[in-house]
C-alpha positions in Angstrom: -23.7 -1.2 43.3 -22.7 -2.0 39.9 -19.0 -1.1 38.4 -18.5 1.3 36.1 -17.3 -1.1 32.6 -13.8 0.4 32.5 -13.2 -0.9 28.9 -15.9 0.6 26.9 -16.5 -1.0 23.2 -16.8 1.0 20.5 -20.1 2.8 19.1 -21.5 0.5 16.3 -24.9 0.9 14.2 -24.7 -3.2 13.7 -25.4 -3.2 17.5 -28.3 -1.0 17.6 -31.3 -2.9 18.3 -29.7 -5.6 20.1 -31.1 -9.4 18.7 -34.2 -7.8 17.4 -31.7 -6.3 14.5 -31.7 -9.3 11.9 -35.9 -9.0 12.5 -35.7 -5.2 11.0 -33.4 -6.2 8.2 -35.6 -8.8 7.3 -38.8 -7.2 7.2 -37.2 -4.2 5.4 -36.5 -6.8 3.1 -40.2 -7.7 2.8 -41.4 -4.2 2.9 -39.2 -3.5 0.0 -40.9 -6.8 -2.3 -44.4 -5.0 -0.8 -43.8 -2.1 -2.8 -44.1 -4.6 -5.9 -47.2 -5.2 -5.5 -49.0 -2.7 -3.4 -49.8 1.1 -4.3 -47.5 3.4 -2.2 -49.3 6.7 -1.1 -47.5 9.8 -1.9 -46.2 10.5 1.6 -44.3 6.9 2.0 -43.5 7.6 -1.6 -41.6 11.0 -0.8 -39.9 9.2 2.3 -38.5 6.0 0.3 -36.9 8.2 -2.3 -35.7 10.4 0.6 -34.2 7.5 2.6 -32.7 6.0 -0.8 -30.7 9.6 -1.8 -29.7 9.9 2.1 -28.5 5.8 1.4 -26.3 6.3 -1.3 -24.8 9.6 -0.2 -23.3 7.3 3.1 -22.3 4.6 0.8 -20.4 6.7 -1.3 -18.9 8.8 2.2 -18.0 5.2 3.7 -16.5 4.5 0.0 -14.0 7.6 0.1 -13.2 6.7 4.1 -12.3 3.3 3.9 -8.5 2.4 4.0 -8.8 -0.8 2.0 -11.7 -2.3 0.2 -12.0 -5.4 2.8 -13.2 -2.6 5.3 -16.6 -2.3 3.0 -16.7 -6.1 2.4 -20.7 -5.9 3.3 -21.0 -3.8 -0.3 -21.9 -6.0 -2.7 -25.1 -7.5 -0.2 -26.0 -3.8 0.3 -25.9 -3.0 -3.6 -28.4 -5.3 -4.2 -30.9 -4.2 -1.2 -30.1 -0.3 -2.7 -31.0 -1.4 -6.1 -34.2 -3.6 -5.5 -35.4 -0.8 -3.3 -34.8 2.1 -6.2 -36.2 -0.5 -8.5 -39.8 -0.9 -6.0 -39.5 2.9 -5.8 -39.7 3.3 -9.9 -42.6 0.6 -9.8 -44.6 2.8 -6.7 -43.7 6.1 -8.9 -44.5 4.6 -11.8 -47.9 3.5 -10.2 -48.9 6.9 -8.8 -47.8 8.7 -11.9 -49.7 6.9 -14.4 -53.2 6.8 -12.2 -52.9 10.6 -10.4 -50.8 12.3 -13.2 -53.5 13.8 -14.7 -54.1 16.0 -12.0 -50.8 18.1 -11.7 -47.4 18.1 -10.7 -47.9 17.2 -7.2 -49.7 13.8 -7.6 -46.7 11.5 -7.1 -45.5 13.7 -4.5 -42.8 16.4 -3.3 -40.1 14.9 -4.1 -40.3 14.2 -7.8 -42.7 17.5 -8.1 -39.7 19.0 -6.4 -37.1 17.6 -8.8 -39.2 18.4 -12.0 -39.3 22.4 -11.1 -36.0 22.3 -9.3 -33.7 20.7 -12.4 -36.0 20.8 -15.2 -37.7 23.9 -14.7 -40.9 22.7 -15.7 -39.6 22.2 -19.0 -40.1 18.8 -20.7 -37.7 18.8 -23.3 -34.8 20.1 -20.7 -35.7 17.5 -18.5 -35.4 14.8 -21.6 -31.7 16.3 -22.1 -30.6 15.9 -18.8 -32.1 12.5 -17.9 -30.4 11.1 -21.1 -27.1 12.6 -20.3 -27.4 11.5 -16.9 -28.3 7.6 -17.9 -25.1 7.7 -20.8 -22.8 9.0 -17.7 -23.8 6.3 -15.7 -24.3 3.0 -17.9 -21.4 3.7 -20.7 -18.7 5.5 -18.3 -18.8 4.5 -14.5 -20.6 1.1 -14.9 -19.4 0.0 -17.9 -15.9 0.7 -16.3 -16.2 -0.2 -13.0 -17.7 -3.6 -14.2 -14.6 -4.4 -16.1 -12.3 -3.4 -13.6 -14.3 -5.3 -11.5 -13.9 -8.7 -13.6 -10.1 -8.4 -14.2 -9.6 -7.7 -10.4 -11.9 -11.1 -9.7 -9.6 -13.1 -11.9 -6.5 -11.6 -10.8 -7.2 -12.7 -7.1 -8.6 -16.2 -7.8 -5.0 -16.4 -9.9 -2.7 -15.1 -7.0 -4.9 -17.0 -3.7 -2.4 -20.1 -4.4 0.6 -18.5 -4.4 -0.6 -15.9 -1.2 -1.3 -19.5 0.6 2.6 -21.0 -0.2 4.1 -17.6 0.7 1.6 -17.8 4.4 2.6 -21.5 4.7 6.2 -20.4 3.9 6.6 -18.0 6.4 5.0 -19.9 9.0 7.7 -23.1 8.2 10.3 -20.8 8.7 9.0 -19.2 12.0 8.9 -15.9 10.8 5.0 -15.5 11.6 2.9 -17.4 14.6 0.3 -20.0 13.8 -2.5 -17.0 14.7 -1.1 -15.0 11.8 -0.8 -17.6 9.8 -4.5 -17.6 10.2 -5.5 -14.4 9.9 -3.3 -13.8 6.8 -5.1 -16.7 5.3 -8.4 -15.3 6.3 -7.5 -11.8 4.8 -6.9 -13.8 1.3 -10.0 -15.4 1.6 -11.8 -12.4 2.0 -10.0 -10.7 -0.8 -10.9 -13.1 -3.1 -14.6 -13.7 -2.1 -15.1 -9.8 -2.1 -13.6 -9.3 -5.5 -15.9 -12.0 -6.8 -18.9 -11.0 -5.3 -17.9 -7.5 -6.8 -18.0 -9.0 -10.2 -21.4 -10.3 -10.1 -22.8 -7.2 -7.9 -21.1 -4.7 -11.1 -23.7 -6.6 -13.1 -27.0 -5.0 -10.6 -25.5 -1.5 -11.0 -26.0 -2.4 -15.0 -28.8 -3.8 -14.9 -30.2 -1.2 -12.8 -29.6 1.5 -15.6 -30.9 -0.3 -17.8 -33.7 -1.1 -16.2 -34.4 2.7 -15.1 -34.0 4.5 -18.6 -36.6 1.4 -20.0 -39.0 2.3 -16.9 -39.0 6.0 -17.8 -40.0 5.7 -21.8 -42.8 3.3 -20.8 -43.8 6.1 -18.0 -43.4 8.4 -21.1 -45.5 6.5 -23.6 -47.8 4.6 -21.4 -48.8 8.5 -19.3 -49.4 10.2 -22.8 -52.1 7.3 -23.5 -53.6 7.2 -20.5 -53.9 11.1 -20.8 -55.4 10.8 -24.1 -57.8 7.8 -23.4 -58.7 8.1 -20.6 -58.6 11.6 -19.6 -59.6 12.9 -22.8 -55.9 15.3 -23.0 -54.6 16.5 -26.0 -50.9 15.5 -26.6 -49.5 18.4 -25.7 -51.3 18.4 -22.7 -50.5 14.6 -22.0 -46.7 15.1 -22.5 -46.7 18.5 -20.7 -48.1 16.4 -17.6 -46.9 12.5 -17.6 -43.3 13.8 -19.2 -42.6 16.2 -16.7 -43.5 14.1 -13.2 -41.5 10.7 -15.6 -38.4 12.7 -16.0 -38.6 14.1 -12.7 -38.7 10.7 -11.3 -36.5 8.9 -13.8 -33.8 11.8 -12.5 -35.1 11.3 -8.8 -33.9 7.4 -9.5 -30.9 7.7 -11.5 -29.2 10.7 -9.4 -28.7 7.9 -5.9 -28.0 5.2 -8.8 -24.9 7.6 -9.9 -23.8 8.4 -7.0 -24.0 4.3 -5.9 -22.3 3.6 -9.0 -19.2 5.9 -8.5 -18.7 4.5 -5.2 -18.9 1.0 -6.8 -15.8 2.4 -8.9 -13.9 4.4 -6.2 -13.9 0.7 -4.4 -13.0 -1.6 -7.5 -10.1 0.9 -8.4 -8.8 1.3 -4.8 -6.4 -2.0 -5.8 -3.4 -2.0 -3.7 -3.7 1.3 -2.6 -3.3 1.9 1.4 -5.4 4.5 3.1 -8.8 6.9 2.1 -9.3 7.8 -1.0 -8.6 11.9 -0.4 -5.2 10.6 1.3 -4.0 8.4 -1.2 -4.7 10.6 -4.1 -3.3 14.2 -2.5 -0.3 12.5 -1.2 1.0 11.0 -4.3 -0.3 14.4 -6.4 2.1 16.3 -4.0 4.9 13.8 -4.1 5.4 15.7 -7.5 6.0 19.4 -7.4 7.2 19.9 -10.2 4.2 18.3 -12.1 2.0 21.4 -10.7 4.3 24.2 -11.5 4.0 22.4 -15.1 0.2 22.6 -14.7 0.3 25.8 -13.4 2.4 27.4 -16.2 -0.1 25.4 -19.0 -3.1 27.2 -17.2 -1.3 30.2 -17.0 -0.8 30.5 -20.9 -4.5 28.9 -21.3 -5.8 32.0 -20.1 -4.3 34.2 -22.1 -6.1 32.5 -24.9 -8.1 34.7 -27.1 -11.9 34.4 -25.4 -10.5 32.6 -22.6 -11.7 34.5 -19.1 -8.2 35.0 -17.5 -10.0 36.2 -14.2 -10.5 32.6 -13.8 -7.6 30.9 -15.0 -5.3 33.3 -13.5 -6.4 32.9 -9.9 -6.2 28.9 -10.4 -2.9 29.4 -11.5 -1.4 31.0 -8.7 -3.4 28.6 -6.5 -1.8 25.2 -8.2 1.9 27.5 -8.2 1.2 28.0 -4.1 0.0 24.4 -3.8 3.1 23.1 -5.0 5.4 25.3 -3.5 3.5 24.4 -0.6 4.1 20.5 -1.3 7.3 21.0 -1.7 8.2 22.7 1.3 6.4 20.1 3.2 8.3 17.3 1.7 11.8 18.9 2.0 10.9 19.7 5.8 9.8 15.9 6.2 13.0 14.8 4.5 15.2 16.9 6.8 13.4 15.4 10.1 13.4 12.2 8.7 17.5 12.6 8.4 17.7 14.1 11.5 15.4 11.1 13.3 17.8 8.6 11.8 21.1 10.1 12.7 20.0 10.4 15.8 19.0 6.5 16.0 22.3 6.1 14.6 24.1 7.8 17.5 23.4 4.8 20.2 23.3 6.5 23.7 25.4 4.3 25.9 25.0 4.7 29.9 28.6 4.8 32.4 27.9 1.2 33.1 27.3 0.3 29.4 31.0 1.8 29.0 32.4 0.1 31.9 31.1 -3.4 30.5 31.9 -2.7 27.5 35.7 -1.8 28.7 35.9 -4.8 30.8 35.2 -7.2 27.9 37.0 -9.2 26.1 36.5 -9.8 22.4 36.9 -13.2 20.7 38.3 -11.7 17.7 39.5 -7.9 17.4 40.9 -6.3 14.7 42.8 -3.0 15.4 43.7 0.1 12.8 46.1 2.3 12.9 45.3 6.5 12.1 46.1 5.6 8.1 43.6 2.7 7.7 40.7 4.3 9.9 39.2 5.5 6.6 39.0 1.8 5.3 36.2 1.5 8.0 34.7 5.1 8.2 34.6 6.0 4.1 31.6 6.0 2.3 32.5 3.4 0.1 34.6 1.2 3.1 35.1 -2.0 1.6 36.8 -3.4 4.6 33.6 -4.2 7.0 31.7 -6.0 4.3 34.6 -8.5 3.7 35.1 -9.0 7.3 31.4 -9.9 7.5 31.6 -12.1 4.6 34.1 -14.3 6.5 31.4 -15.3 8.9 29.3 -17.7 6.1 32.6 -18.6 4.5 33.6 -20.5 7.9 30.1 -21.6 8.0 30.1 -23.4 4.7 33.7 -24.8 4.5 34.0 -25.7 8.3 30.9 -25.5 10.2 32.2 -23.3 12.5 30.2 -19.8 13.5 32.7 -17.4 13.7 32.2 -14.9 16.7 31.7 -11.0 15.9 35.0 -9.0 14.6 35.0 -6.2 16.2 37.2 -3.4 14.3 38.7 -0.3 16.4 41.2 2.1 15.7 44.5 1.8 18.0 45.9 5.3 18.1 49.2 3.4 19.8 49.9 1.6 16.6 52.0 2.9 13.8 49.8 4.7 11.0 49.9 1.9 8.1 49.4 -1.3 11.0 47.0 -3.4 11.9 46.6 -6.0 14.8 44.6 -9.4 14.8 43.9 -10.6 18.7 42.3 -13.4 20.0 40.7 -13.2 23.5 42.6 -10.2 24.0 46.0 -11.2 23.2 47.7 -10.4 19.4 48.1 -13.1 17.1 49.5 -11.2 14.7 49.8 -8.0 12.9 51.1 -6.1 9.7 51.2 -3.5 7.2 49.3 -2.1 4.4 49.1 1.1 2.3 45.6 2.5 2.0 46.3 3.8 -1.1 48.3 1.1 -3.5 47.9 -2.2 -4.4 49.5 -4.7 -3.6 51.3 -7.1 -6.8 52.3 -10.7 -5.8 54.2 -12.8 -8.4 52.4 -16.2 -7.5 56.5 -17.4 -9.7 58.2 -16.5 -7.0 60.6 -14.9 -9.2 61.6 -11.0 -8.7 58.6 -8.2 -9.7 60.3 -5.9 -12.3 58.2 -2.8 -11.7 58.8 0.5 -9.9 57.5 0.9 -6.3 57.8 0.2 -2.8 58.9 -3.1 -2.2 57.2 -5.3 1.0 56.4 -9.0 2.1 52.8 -10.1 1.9 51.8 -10.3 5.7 50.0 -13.7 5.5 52.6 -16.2 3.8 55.8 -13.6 3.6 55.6 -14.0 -0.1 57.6 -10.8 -1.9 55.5 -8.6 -3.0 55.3 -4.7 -4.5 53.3 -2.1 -3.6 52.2 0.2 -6.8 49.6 3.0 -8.4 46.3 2.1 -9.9 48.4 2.3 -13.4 50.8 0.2 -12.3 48.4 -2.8 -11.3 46.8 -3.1 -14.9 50.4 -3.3 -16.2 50.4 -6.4 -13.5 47.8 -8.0 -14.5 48.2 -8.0 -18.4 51.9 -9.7 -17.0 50.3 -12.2 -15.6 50.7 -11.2 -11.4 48.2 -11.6 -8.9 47.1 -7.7 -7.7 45.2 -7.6 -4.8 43.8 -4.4 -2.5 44.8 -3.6 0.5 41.3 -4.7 2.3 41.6 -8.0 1.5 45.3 -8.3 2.4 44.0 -7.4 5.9 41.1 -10.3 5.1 43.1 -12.7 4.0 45.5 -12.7 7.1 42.5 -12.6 9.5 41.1 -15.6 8.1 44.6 -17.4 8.2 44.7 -16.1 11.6 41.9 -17.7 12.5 41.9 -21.2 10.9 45.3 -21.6 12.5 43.2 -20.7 16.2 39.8 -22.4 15.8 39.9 -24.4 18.9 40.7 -21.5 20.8 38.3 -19.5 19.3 35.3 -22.4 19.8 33.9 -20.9 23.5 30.6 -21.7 25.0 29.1 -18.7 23.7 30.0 -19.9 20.1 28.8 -23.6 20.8 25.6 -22.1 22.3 24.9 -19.5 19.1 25.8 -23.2 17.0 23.6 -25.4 19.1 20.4 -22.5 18.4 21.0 -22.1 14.8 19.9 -25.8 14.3 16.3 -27.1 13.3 14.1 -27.6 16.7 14.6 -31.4 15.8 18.4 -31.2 16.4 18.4 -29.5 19.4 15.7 -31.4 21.4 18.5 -34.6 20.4 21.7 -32.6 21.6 19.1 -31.7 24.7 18.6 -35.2 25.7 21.9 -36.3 24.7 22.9 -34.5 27.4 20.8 -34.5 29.9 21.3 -38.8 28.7 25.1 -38.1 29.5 24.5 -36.6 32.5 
């Protein structure tokens, strides 16, 4: 009995067909040069054209989907099947017109009979208009641009595919990727810069192809009013009312799928280094700005109001770009407010009874304790006093080689308001006092400070010193004296502190967290130096 497959894959078109798949591609391939060469009857005839509309309408879908460009890396390949088939479609068309024109509209069949009554109306001259507007959309607006775009972003990536490799190779040096993806980054660039180049050259079909079609349709023109005259013995009115109407019918037939290929050329060129579909990236950054559509909305508004202007249509769009970004901006202050709330809750860290226990029993290395006065030099917006204390961490580092084991800084409601305590392993070392709100003014003389204020000892070296206003410490420093603030009075005797306690301070925690930080070279030597010693 045979197990359900409990991982399913994936549905896929690619794997439709099984191996016999690259056999269908490749004689769709031929089937497409056929066309060339051989006369196409007016039923296959309908169905290519068919099949090449439906074609371009799920390029352009796939186009608008994708999250990033790499996603439709197959395009420029498929570009140039969708334009040699439209091309063998204008030479079957072309064909058929020119030898069965003569006897109506329906001779090259329903499709192009169906676009000549549909769009033209059975009118030449309208169908002249459109086609001409259509081919001037398409070659001078979304080729012409797309195919620059297209150049500057080939260039661009060749330029940066150095650099990209030295920041991949950089990262991996320093461990902060694996060698897998390391090699899957460097893939990725690859890509990128194949894709963009291959878009640069496939820009140049979609041109081509324009050109190509508006040149096809005035020899259809010229080459069916002849014919009609010649050999059908037509007048010229007759001759352009037949060939011109089934030509423009066609050349619109052609050109419509060649739009609509072309624009997703462009909507893939222009996606850049934008993340996500097209609809997503465009309506999330349009409602990022609020204010931008209650501008809009107020310039529509007053349009409206515009002598001639129908205000039964600009009014209504007005309100609905007002309710869109009232709508927008609803949604962003809600997302902002969960946001907050998210992150103060993943600030608040959810400790369990034996968390607190442990974390009761243990001893710190270093502690730094706080009376009630100084608790705001921790808890303040602007606390100064945690950054400095972190600071002293790479300044034993550098000038001694020596990591220096968390501080951890508590409030001691037991200690006087204005006092702090240094302990080591859970025994003080030392303490003193600081006001939160003066500055401290050392005469670095030694002689006596002659300003008003309260006068103190500088806790580290018992130096006299002065405690004074804002005001006052300017006055200090234009005399010369060295003014410092309270935080790093409290820095300056914890780093004395712990210079003077080093050894005691070096555990095996501390020697471990030393031995790690090293290159993997170092520590396979200290590794068998002591298993050597052992």
């Amino acid at each position: 009995m045979a197990t359900p497959d409990t991982n399913p894959q994936p549905f896929s078109f690619a794997k439709m067909g099984g191996a016999n798949r690259d056999i269908g591609f490749a004689i769709g391939m031929v089937l497409i040069l056929a066309m060339l060469f051989i006369p196409l009857p007016a039923f296959f005839l309908d169905l290519g054209l068919a099949i090449s509309l439906a074609l371009s309408v799920l390029i352009l879908m796939v186009a608008l989907w994708i999250a990033t460009p790499l996603e439709f890396n197959s395009f420029p390949t498929l570009l140039l099947v969708v334009t040699m088939l439209r091309l063998a479609l204008n030479v079957s068309s072309t064909r058929l017109i020119l030898s069965e024109g003569h006897n109506g509209p329906g001779a090259a069949g329903n499709v192009i009979e169906g676009f000549a009554q549909f769009i033209l109306g059975g009118d030449f001259i309208i169908g002249i208009i459109v086609f001409t507007i259509l081919v001037l959309i398409n070659f001078i607006v979304i080729t012409k641009g797309s195919t620059r775009i297209a150049e500057v972003a080939a260039r661009f990536s060749l330029d940066a595919m150095p650099g990209k490799q030295m920041a991949i190779d950089a990262d991996l040096g320093a461990g902060a990727i694996t060698e897998e993806e390391a090699k899957d980054r460097r893939k990725i660039v690859e890509e990128e810069s194949s894709f963009f180049g291959a878009m640069d050259g496939a820009s140049k079909f979609v041109r081509g192809d324009a050109v190509a079609g508006l040149i096809i349709t005035l020899v259809n023109v010229f080459g069916g009013i002849l014919i009609g005259m010649i050999s059908h013995g037509l007048s010229i009115g007759d001759a352009m009312s037949k060939y011109t109407v089934l030509t423009i019918g066609d050349g619109l037939v052609t050109q419509i799928p060649a739009l609509v290929v072309s624009l997703a050329a462009g909507l893939l060129v222009t996606k850049g280094g934008t993340m996500g579909a097209a609809n997503e990236a465009v309506l999330g950054q349009l409602s990022n700005f609020p204010k931008a559509l209650y501008m809009a909305a107020g310039l529509t508004f007053c349009i409206g109001w515009l002598p001639g202007f129908p205000l039964a249509i600009f009014l209504p769009l007005s309100a609905a770009m007002a309710g869109f970004g009232y709508f927008m901006q609803k949604t962003n202050f809600d997302r902002k407010a969960l946001e907050e709330r998210a992150a103060d809750k993943a600030a608040i860290p959810v400790e369990s009874a034996e968390t607190q226990l442990a974390d009761m029993l243990r001893v710190d290395d270093v502690r730094l304790d706080l009376g009630s006065a100084l608790v705001p030099m921790i808890t303040s917006v602007n606390a100064a006093l945690p950054g400095k204390v972190k600071s002293l961490r790479s300044l034993f580092i550098n000038d001694f080689g020596f990591v220096l084991p968390l501080v951890r800084i508590k409030d001691n409601a037991e200690l006087p308001p204005n006092t702090y305590s240094i302990s080591l392993q859970g025994v003080e070392a030392a303490r003193g006092e600081v006001d939160p709100m003066l500055m401290m003014v050392i005469n670095p003389t030694g002689q006596e400070i002659n300003l008003p204020g309260k006068r103190t000892r500088e806790p580290t070296f018992g130096l006299e010193a002065i405690w004074v206003d804002e005001t006052r410490a300017s006055e200090a420093e234009l005399m010369g004296m060295t003014v410092v603030d309270p935080e790093s009075v409290i820095t300056t005797h914890l780093t004395e502190v712990i210079k003077e306690h080093m050894p005691e301070i070096l555990t095996y925690a501390a020697t471990q967290e030393l031995i790690e930080g090293q290159d993997k070279d170092y520590q396979k030597l200290l590794s068998s130096s002591s298993d050597s010693g052992s």
